[in-house]
C-alpha positions in Angstrom: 0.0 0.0 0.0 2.8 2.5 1.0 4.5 2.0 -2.5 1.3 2.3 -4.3 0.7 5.8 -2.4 4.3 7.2 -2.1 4.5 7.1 -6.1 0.6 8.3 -6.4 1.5 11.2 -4.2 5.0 11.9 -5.8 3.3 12.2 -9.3 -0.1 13.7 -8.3 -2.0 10.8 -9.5 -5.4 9.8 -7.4 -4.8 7.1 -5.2 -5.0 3.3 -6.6 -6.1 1.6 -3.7 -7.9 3.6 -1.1 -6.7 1.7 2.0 -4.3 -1.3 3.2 -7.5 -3.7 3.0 -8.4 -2.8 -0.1 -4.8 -2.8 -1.7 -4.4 -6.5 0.2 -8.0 -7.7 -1.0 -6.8 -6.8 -4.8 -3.0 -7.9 -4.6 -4.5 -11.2 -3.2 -6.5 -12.3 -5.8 -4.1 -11.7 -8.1 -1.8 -14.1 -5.9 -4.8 -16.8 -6.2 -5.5 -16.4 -9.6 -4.0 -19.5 -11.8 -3.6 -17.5 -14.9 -1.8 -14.6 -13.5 2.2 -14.8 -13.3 3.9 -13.0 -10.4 7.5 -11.7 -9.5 8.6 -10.7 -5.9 12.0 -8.7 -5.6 13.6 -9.2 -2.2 16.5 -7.5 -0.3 17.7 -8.7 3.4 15.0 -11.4 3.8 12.1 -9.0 2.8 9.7 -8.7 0.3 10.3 -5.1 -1.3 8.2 -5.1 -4.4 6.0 -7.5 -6.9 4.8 -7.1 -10.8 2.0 -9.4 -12.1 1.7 -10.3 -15.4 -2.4 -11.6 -16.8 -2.3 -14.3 -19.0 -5.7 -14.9 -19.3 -5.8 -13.9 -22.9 -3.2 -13.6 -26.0 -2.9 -9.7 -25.4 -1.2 -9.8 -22.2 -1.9 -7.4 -19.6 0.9 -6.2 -16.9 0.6 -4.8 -13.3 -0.3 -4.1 -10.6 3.6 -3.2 -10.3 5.1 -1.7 -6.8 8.4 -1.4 -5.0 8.4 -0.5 -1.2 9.2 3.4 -0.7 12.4 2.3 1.2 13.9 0.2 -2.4 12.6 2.9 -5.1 15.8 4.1 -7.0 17.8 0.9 -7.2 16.3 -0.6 -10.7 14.3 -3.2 -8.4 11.2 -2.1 -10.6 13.1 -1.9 -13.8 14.2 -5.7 -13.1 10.6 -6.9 -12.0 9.2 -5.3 -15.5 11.5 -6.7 -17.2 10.8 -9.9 -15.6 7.0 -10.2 -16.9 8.2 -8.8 -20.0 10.5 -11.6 -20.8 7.7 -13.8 -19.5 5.3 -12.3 -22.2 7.6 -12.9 -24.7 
């Protein structure tokens, strides 16, 4: 949730999610979902950010994508796009 809001915020977007429950309720079904590839980046034992990839049809669709506030800055969201995008391929 804090990722989602810190870059909302940043760019002056409205917010994506309007709360943590929300934001978990969403992020979870994509976890659940069988046709939906995910990617987790981690750094000291911690989950820091996650990209989803749909492949529930032939046009593929990416996102939700977020890194933690803390690990923006570093590529980690570069790498996790790239990730799903090699995966689409």
């Amino acid at each position: 949730y804090e990722g989602f809001r810190a870059v909302n915020e940043r760019y002056g977007f409205p917010l994506l999610f309007p709360s943590v429950d929300v934001a978990t309720q969403r992020v979870g079904g994509f976890i659940r979902h069988p046709s939906i590839f995910a990617v987790v980046a981690e750094a000291h034992g911690r989950i820091v950010g996650f990209n989803f990839l749909s492949e529930r049809d032939p046009i593929r669709a990416v996102g939700p994508i977020v890194v933690d506030p803390s690990a923006q800055g570093h590529g980690t969201g570069r790498r996790l796009m790239e990730a799903v995008l090699e995966r689409a391929r």
